[in-house]
N, C-alpha and C positions, 0 to 999 in steps of 0.2 A: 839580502838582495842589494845591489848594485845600485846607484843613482842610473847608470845605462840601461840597465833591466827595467826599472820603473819605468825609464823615457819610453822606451821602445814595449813597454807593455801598454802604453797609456793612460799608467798612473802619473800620480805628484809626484814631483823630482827638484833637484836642487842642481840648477844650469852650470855653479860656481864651483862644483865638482871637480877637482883636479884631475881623473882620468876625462871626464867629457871636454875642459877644457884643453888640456892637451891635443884631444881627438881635433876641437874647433881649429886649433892652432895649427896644429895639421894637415887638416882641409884648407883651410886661408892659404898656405905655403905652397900647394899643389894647386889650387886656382891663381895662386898668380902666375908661380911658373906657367902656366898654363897660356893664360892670358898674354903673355909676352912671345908666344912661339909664333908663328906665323905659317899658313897654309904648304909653304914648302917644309917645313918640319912635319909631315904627317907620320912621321914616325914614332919622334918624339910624341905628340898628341896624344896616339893612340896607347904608348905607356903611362901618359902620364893619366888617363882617364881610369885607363885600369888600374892603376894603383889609387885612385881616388873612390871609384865606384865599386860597392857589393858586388855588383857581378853585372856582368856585358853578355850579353849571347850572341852577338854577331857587328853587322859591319857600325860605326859611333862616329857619328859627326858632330861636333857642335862649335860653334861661332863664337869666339870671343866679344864680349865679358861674358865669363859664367861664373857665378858666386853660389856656394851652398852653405850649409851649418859643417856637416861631418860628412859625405859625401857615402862613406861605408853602408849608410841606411837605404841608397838607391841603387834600385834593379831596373835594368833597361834590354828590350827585346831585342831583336835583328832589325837590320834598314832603322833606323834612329835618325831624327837629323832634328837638331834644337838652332835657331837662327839669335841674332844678338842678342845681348843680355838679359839675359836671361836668369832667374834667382829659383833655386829648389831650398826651401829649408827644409829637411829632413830630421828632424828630432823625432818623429816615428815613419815606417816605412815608406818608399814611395817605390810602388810596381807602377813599372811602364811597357806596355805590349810592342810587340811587334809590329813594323811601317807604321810606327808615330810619326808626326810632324808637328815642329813646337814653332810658335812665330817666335816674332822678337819682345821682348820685354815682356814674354809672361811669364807670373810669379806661381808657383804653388807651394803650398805656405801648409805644411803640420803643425806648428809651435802655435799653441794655444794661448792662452791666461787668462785667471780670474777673474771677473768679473768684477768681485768684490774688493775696493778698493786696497782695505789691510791687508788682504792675503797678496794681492799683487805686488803693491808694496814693499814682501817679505822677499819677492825674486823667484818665487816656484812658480814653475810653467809644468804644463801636460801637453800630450800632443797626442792628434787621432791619425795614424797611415791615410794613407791616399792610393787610390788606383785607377791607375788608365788602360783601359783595354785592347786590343789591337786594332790599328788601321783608323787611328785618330787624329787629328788634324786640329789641333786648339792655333786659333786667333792670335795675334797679336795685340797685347798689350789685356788676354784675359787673366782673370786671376783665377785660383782655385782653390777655395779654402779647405780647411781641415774637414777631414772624415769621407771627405766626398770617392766614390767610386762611379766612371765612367766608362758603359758598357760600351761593345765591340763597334766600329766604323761611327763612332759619335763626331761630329764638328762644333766644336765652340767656334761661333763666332768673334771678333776682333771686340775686344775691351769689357765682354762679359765677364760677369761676377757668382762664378760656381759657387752653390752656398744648398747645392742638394744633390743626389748620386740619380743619376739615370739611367737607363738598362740600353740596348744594343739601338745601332740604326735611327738616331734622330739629329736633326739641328737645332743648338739649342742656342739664348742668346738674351743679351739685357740685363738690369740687374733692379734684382737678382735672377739672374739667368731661367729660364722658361722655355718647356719644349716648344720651336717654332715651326718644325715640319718633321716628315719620316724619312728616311732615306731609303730608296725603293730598292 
């Protein structure tokens, strides 16, 4: 098995890997191209996104800065729209549904580590996928840790700290983030 198969299983892995390296090195290339294009390049853009993302189902906006790990590991629905900088690490999967709305500056984060000081140390990371459900609306400036799945029309609030999965139709918010209402 792969140092990529482990990543993307959610086993231990070794980041210093020469094929994941490459991939990183790769990604980095096509996010800056990226970042350098401007709103009248939409043409540009929307290659350059599909060469960087697993897979697109429909129409993909996003705002410069956008930085990821390997960009291959995210899935993104129809109507998409991520606003400034924005960060996905994707060292394990990231689904994202359909009419998302991503503010600015928020992070979702798969890349895990150790705990225990010698094994982190050593540079092996694990990483848990993520998912967002459709007709989701996360905040600005919230973050979204690993493992977390976020059922269908959820709203994070601005600068919450997702650190649990929640099922359809709430607002959630704070940190660690905490259902605050239902969405009727």
């Amino acid at each position: 098995m792969t140092e990529r198969d482990k990543m993307l299983r959610g086993e231990v892995y070794d980041p210093s890997d020469s094929e994941l390296t490459a991939m990183r090195t790769q990604a980095r290339s096509i996010c800056h191209q990226y970042n350098q294009t401007t709103r009248q390049q939409a043409e540009q853009r929307s290659q350059l996104l599909h060469e960087l993302f697993g897979s697109i189902k429909g129409a993909i906006k996003i705002e410069p800065q956008f930085n990821c790990d390997y960009g291959k590991n995210i899935s993104v629905g129809d109507n998409f729209y991520m606003n400034f900088a924005c960060v996905i690490l994707d060292c394990g999967p990231v689904t994202i549904g359909d009419n998302c709305f991503i503010g600015p500056q928020v992070g979702i984060y798969t890349a895990c580590h150790p705990i225990d000081p010698i094994e982190r140390n050593q540079g092996i990371e694990f990483a848990k996928g993520i998912t967002i459900g459709d007709n989701c609306w996360i905040g600005g400036h919230a973050t979204i840790n690993p493992g977390v799945t976020l059922g269908d029309n959820v709203v994070v609030a601005s600068g919450a700290v997702v650190t649990k999965s929640v099922g359809n139709n709430v607002v959630i918010g704070g940190n660690p983030a905490k259902v605050i209402k239902t969405v009727e």
